[in-house]
N, C-alpha and C positions, 0 to 999 in steps of 0.2 A: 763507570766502575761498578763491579759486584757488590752488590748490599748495603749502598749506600744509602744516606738515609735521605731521601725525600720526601718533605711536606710544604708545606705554603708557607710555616714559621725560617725552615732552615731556606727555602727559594727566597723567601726574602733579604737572610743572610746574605748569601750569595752576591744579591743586587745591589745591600749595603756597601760591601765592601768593593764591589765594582763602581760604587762613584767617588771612591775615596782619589786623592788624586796627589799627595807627596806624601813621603816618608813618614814628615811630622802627622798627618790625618791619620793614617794607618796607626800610628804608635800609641795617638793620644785614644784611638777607636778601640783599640787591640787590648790598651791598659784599661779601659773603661770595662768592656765587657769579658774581661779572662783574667783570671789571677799569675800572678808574676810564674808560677810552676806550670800551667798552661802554655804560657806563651815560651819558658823555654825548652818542652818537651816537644813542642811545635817547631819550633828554631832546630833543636837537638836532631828530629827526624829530617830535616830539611840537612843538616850539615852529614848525616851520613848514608845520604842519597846521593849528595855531593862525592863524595870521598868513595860510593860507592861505583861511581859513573867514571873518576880517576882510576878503576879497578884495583882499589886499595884492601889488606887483608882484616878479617875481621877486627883482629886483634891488635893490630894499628887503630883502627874506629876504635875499638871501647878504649885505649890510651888515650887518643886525643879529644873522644866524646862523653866519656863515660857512660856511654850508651850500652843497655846491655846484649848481648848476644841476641836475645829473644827481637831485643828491639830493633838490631840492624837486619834479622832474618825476616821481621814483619816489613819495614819497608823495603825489601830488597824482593819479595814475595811483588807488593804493589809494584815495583818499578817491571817486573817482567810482565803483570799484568796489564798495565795501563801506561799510555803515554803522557802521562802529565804532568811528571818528572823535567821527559824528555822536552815540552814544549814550555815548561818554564822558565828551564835553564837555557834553552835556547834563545828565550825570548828578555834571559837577563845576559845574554852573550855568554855565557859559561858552559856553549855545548860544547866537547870537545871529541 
């Protein structure tokens, strides 16, 4: 992806969260190091990537995400740019 940020502190991110291994690791890992509003503007982006890949209108997303304009045109910008959207939700069965 364009301008992402790579260093040795965020690769190790990366690695941490790659040996996470259920739902519960993840959640207790995610609440350890991210504040409650972190994890759901994280959520938030992910649900109207979601909603955007069902080719749903903006304006439906911010009803049912409260997510604002800006924010479903920034991830809707990354989804045309990068497949890792597409390979996520493929890889949780939700390609469609």
């Amino acid at each position: 992806m364009k301008n992402a940020i790579r260093n040795n502190d965020v690769d190790y991110l990366y690695k941490a969260i790659l040996t996470l291994k259920t739902k519960e690791e993840a959640a207790e890992f995610f609440e350890a190091i991210c504040t409650p509003l972190e994890i759901n503007t994280i959520s938030q982006r992910l649900s109207v990537a979601k909603m955007l890949r069902k080719k749903e209108v903006y304006l439906n997303i911010v009803a049912k995400t409260t997510a604002s304009t800006a924010t479903i045109s920034r991830v809707k910008r990354s989804m045309d740019n990068s497949e890792a959207y597409d390979k996520l939700f493929e890889r949780l069965g939700d390609d469609e």
